[in-house]
C-alpha positions in Angstrom: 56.6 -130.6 169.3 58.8 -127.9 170.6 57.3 -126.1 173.6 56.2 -122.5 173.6 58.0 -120.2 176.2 56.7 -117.6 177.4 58.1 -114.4 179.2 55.5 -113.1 181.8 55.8 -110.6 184.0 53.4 -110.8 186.6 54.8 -107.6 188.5 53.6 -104.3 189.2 51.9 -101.9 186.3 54.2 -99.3 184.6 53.5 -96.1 186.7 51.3 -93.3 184.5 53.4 -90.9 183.0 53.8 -87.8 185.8 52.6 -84.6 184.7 55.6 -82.7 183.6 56.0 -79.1 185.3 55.7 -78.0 188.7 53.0 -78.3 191.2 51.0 -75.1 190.4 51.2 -76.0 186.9 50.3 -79.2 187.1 47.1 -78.0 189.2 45.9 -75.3 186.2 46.2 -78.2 183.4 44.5 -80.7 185.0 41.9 -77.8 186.3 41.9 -76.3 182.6 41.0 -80.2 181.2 37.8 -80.3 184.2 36.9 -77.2 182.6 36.9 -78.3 179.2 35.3 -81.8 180.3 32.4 -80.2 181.8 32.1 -77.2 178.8 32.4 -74.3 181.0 35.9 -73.4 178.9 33.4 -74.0 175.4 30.5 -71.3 176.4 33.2 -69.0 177.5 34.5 -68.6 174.4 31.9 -69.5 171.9 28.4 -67.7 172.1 25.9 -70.3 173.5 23.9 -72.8 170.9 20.5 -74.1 171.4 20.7 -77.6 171.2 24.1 -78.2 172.8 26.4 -81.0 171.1 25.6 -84.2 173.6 28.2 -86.6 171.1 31.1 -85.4 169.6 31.9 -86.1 166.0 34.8 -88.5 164.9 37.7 -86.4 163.6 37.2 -86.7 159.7 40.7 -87.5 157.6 43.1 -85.3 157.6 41.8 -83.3 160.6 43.7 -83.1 164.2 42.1 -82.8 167.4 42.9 -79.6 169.3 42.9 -79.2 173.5 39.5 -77.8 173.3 37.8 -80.4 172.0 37.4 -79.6 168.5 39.2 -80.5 165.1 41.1 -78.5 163.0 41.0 -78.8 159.3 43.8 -78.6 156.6 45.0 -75.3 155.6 43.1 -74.1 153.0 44.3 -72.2 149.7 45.4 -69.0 149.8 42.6 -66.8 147.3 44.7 -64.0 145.2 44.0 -60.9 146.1 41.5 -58.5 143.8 41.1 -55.3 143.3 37.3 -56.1 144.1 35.7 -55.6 148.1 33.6 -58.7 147.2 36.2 -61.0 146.5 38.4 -59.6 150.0 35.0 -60.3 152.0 34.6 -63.9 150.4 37.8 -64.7 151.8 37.4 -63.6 155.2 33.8 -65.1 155.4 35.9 -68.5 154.2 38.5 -67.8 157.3 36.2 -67.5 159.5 34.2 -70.8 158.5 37.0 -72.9 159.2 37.9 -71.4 162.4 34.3 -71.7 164.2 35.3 -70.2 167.6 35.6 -66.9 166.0 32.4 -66.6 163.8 29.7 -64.8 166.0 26.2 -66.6 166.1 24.2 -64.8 163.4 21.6 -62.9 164.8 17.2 -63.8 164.3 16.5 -61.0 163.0 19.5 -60.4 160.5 18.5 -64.1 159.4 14.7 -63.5 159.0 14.9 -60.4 157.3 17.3 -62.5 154.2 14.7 -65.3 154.3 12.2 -63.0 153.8 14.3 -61.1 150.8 15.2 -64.5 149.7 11.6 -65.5 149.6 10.5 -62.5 147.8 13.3 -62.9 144.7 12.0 -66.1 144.3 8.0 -65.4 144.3 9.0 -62.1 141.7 11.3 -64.7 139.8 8.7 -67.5 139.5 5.7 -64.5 138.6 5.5 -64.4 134.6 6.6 -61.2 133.3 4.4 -58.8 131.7 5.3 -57.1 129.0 4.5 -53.5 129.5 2.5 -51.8 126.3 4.4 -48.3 125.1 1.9 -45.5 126.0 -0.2 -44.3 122.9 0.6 -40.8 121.7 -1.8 -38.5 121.7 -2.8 -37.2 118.6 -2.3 -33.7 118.2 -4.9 -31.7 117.1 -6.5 -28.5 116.9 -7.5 -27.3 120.6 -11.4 -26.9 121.4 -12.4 -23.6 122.0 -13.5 -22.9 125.4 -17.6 -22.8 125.6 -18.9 -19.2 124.7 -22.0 -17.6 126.3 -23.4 -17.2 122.6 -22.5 -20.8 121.8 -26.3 -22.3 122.4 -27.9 -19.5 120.0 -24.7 -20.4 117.2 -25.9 -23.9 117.5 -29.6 -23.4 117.3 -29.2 -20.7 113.9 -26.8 -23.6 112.8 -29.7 -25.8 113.5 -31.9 -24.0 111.7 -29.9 -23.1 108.5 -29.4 -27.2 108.0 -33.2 -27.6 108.1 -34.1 -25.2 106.1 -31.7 -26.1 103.5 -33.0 -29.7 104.3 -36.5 -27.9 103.5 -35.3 -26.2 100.4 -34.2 -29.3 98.9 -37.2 -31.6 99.0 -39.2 -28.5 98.3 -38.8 -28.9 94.4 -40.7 -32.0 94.3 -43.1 -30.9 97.0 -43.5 -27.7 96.3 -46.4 -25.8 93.5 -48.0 -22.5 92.5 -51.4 -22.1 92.0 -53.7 -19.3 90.7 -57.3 -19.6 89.5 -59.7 -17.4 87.6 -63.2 -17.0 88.5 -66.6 -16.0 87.2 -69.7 -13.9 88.9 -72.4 -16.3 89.6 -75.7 -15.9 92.1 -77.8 -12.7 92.7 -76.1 -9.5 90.0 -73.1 -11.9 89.6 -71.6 -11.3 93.3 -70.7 -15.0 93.7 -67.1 -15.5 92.7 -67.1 -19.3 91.0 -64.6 -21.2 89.7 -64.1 -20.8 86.2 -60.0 -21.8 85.7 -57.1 -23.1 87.8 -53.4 -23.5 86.9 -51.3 -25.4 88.8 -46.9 -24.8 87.9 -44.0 -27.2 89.9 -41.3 -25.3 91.6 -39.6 -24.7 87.5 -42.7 -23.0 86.8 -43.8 -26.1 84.3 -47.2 -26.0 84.0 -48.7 -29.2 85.9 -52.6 -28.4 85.6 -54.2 -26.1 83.5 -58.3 -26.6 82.8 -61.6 -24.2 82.3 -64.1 -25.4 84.7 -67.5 -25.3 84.4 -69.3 -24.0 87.4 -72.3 -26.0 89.0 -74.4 -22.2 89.2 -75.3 -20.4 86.4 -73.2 -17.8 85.4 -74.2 -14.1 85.5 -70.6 -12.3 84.7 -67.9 -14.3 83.4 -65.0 -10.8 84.7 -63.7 -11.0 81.0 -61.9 -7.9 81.5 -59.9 -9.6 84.6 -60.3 -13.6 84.2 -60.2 -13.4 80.6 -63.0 -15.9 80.3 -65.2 -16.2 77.7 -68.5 -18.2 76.6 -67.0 -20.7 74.4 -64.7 -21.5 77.1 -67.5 -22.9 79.1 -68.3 -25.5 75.9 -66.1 -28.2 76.9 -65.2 -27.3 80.4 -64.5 -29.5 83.2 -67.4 -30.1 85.7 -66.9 -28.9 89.1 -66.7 -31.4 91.1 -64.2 -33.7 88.9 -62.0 -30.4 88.2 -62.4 -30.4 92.3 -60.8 -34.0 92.3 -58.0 -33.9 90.0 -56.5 -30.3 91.8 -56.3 -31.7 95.6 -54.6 -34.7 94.1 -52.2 -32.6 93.0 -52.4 -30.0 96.2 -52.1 -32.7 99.1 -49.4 -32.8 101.1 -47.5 -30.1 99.2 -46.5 -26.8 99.8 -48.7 -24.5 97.8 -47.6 -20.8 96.9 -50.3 -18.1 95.9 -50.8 -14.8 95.6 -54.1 -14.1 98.2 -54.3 -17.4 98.5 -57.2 -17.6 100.2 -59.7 -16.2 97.9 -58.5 -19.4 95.4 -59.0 -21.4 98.5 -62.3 -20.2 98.8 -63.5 -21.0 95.4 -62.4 -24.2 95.1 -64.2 -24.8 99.0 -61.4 -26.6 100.0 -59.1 -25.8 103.6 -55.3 -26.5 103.2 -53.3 -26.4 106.6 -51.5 -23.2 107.1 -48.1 -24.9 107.6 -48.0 -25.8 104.2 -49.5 -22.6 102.9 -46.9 -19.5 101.3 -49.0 -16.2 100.4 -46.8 -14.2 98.3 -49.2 -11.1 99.4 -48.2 -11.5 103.2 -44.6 -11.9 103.1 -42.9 -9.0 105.2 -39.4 -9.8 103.4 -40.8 -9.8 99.9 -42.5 -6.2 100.7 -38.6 -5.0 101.9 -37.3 -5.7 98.9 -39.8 -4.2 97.1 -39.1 -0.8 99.6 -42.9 -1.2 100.7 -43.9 -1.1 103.9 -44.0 -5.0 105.4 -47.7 -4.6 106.7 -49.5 -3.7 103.6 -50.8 -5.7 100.7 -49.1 -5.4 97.4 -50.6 -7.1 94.2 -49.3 -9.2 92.3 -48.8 -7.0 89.4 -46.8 -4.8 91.0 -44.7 -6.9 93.1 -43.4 -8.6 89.6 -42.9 -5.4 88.2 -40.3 -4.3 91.1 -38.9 -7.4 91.8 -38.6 -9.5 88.3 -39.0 -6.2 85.9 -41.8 -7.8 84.1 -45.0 -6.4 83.1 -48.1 -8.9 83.7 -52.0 -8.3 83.6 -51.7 -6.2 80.7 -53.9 -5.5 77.8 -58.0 -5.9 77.7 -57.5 -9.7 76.6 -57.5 -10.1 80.7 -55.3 -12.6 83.3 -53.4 -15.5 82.6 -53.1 -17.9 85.3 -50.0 -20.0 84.1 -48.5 -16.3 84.1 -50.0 -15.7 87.5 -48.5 -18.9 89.1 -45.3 -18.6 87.4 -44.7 -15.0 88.6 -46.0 -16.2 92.3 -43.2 -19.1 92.3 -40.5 -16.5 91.0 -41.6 -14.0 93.9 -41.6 -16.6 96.9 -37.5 -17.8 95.4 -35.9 -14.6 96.1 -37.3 -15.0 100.1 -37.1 -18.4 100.3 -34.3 -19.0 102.6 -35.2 -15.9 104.8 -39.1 -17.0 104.9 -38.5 -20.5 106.1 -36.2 -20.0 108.7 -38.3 -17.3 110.0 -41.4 -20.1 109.8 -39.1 -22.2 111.3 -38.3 -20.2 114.4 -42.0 -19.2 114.5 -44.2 -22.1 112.7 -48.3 -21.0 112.4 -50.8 -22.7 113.9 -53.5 -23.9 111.7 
């Protein structure tokens, strides 16, 4: 087995490389390195971190180390120029990153204010989005007029004309003339008795027409104004039936005469004012007639004036369907002006 030699030399240690230079230079490099050891040369040059770097990391590859302690990286691309500010500032913030001496620490409030912006984007972003409705055009129409002083009387005349052509409508079907003829009975024939009644609609048709026979006997049967005579009183009506069938037909309606009352009187029956139109007491009726509105025209002569018709004529006496008709004619040509005025001023029964 051949023998191993070996070449040892056992003498002194190569002497450390000397410091190339002169004195004074030597003395500011290896005070420059003290500096750099402890990190004074560091926080004089870079603005001071909080957590200061205890280890320092291994150079990655491709990286060199530098004489103050950190690593430079390869050179990066050059960007090509644009006409664009954005892109000139992209490249100087990418300079600036790779040389990290140079950067300036970026100030707290600079950094909480773009957290805070950052923050906001992203709560706006993640909100669902609304979709705002086009505002509704108005509609164009013809302006109100502005409020008059006279506007509360307008409204109540208004008023007024509705209901009474409300009134004048149902009035029709609710609405009769009546006139009777009577006979003297009692002491010399002073008792005025019933003796006929006739009963028209508003058409003037003829809904009732009957000779009564009075419960008294009678002492003048008026032939020369009832035009009643004895055999009329053959087959007449007793009182008190005759009674019956007219206030089935007078209740609830609105019943037109001519001195209504005295027909009131001798059928002895009370209808309620509201519902009662006198043709002799209608101030309107007497205007047209150029009479004076106070003073009580007959019937005869009201119907002459007003209608041109002769009535009452001739010693055969009165007809009462030509009575009630004439009555119903009379009360028409005021109707309007007579029921608003009731209306404004309604009697009390």
């Amino acid at each position: 087995m051949s023998t191993l030699l070996l070449n040892l030399d056992f003498g002194e240690p190569p002497p450390k490389k000397a410091l190339e230079g002169n004195a004074k230079h030597r003395k500011f490099v290896k005070k420059r390195r003290f500096l750099e050891r402890r990190g004074f040369l560091n926080k004089k040059n870079q603005p001071p971190s909080k957590v200061p770097k205890l280890h320092s990391e291994p150079p990655k590859k491709g990286e060199t180390p530098r004489v103050d302690s950190t690593w430079k990286g390869p050179p990066l691309p050059k960007k090509k120029k644009t006409a664009s500010s954005s892109s000139g500032s992209e490249q100087s913030l990418d300079k600036k990153a790779a040389v990290p001496w140079l950067t300036p620490a970026p100030s707290q409030k600079a950094s909480s204010v773009v957290a805070k912006v950052d923050l906001l984007g992203e709560f706006q972003s993640a909100l669902p989005k609304i979709k705002s409705h086009p505002p509704r055009p108005q509609k164009k129409g013809p302006q109100k007029n502005p409020p008059q002083k006279n506007a509360p009387q307008n409204s109540t005349q208004a008023h007024l004309e509705n209901k009474c052509s409300r009134v004048s409508q149902k009035m029709p079907k609710k609405m009769v003339a009546i006139d009777c003829e009577m006979v003297g009975t009692g002491p010399k024939g002073h008792v005025s008795s019933l003796a006929r009644c006739s009963i028209v609609n508003y058409n003037g048709d003829v809904l009732y027409d009957e000779y009564i026979l009075p419960p008294c006997h009678i002492v003048d049967y008026r032939t020369r104004w009832s035009g009643i005579r004895k055999q009329h009183m053959v087959n007449a009506t007793p009182f008190k039936i005759a009674q019956s069938q007219i206030l089935k037909i007078l209740t609830g309606k609105i019943v037109v005469g001519h001195a209504i009352h005295n027909d009131f009187k001798a059928l002895q029956y009370f209808h309620p004012k509201s519902l009662t139109r006198d043709t002799s007491h209608i101030p309107p009726l007497n205007r047209k007639a150029d009479c004076p509105e106070n003073a009580t025209m007959s019937l005869k002569r009201l119907t002459k004036k007003l209608l041109n018709r002769d009535i009452q004529v001739g010693k055969s006496g009165h007809s009462s369907v030509e009575d009630a008709q004439a009555t119903m004619e009379l009360y028409k040509l005021v109707e309007v002006e007579w029921e608003q005025h009731l209306a404004q001023n309604p009697p009390q029964d």
